[in-house]
C-alpha positions in Angstrom: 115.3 93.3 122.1 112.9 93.2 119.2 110.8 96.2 119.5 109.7 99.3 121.2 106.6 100.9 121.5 106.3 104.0 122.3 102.8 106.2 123.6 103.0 109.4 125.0 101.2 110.1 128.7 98.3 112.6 129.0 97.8 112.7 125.0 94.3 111.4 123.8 94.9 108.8 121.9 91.4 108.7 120.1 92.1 107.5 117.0 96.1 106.4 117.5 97.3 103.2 118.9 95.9 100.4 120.5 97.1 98.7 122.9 95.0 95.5 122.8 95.9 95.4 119.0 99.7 96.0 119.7 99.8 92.8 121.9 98.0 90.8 119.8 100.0 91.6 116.5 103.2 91.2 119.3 101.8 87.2 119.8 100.8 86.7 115.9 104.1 87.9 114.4 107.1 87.7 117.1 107.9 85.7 120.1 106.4 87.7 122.7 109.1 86.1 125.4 111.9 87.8 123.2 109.8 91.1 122.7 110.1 94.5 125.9 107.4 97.3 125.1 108.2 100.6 127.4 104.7 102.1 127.7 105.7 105.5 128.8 106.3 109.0 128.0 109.2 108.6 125.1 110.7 113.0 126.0 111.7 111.4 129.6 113.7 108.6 127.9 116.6 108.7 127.5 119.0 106.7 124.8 120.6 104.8 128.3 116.8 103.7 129.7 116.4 102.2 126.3 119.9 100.4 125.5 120.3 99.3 129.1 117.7 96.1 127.2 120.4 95.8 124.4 120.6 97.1 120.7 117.3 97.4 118.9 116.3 95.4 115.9 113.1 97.1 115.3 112.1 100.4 116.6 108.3 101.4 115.9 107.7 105.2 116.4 103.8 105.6 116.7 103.3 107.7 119.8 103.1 111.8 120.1 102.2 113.3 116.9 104.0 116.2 117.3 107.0 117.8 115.7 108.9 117.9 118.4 107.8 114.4 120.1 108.5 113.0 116.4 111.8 114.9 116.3 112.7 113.1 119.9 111.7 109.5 119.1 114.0 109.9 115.7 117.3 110.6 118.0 116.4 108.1 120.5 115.9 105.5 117.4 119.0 106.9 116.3 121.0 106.2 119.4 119.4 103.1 120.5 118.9 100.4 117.1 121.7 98.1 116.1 123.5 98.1 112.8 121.0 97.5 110.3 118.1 98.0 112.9 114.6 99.3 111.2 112.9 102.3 112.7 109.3 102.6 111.2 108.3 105.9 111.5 103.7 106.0 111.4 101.3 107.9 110.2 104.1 109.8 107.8 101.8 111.0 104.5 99.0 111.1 107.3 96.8 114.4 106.9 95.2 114.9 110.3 98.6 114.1 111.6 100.8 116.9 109.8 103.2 117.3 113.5 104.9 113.7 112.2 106.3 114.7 108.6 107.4 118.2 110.5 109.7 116.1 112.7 110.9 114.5 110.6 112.4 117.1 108.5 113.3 118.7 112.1 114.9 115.7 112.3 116.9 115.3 109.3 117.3 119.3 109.5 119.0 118.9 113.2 121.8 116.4 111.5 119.7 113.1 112.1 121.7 110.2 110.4 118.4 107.9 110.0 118.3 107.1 106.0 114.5 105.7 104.9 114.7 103.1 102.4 111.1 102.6 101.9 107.7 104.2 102.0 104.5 101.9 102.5 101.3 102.6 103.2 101.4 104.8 106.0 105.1 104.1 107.8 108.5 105.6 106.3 111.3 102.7 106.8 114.5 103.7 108.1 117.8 102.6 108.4 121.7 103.6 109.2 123.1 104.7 106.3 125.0 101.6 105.7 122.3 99.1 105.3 119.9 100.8 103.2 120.8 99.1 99.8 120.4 96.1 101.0 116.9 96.9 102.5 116.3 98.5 99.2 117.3 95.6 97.6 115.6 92.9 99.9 112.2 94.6 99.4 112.6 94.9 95.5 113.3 91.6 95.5 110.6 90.1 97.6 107.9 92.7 97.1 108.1 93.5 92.9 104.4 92.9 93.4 104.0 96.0 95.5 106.5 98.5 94.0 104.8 101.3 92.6 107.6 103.2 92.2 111.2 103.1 92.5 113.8 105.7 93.0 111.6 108.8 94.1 112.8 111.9 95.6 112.0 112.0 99.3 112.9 114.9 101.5 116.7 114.6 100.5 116.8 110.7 100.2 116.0 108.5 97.7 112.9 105.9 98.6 110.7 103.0 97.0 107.1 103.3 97.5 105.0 100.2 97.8 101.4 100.6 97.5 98.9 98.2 100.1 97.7 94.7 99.1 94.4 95.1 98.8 92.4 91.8 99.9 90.4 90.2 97.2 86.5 91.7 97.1 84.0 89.5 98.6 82.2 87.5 96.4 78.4 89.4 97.0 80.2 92.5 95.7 80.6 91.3 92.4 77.0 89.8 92.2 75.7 92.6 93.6 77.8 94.8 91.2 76.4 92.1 88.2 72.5 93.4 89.7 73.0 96.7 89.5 73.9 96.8 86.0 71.1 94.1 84.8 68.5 96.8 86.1 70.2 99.4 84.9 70.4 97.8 81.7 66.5 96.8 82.1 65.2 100.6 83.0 67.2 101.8 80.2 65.4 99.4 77.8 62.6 100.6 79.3 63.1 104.2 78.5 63.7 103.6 75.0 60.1 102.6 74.8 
């Protein structure tokens, strides 16, 4: 099993998830034949409904927003990914969703084992504790482009933040940035006078 995806029942998801988008990213980037979402309510699983599929690989928390809900998905990430399986953890830095970063230190507080290896624009990468210098590693290596910073103090653990790849501006920005300062330029002659 590749992935599980995880949104809670009877929460409104204004502003969360899509579903839609989640199954097209699923047939863009993975083989969807290869790839089991559970669409249901992640405090009634538990680790057995999830392994009975086999040892996760990649584990996307992105459902409840909650401490608590947070806190749950982390054990059952836990219990459920393989050896070297990635748990991406969403919306961790993100303001109007403050219950995530609580469960996580509930968590980690509660005896979690997870280890985060690196911190991207809004997900938290984790790991067993065993493979995170090689993830460490693997990123540096492939992303030195990205690394903002290495090495920073994270809630107990050490992670590498990588900032976003901003796409390349549109061409009319920069004409329309080369406008704006001709007329500036122009009505500032014309001041002067």
């Amino acid at each position: 099993m590749d992935l599980f995806e995880n949104q809670e029942e009877n929460i409104d998801h204004s502003g969360m998830g899509d579903r839609h988008m989640f199954e097209g990213n699923v047939t863009k980037f993975l083989n969807p034949a290869c790839v089991i979402t559970l669409h249901t309510n992640s405090t009634r699983l538990s680790p057995g409904d999830i392994s009975k599929y086999g040892k996760i690989r990649f584990f996307s928390i992105d459902g409840g927003h909650t401490e608590a809900i947070t806190a749950n998905d982390l054990r059952l990430a836990e219990r459920t990914i393989a050896t070297g399986g990635i748990v991406a953890l969403d919306d961790i830095l993100h303001p109007s969703w403050t219950g995530v970063i609580s469960g996580y230190v509930r968590y980690k507080r509660e005896g979690g084992t997870l280890r985060p290896f690196a911190l991207v624009p809004n997900k938290l990468f984790l790991t067993d504790g065993s493979s995170v210098a090689s993830y460490r590693s693997f990123m540096r290596s492939e992303f030195p482009h990205l690394t903002d910073q290495q090495d920073r103090e994270f809630i107990g653990d050490m992670v590498d933040v990588f900032r976003e790849l901003l796409p390349e501006r549109p061409r009319w920005t920069s004409r329309f940035k080369t406008k704006v300062r001709k007329r500036v330029k122009k009505i500032k002659r014309l001041m002067r006078h």
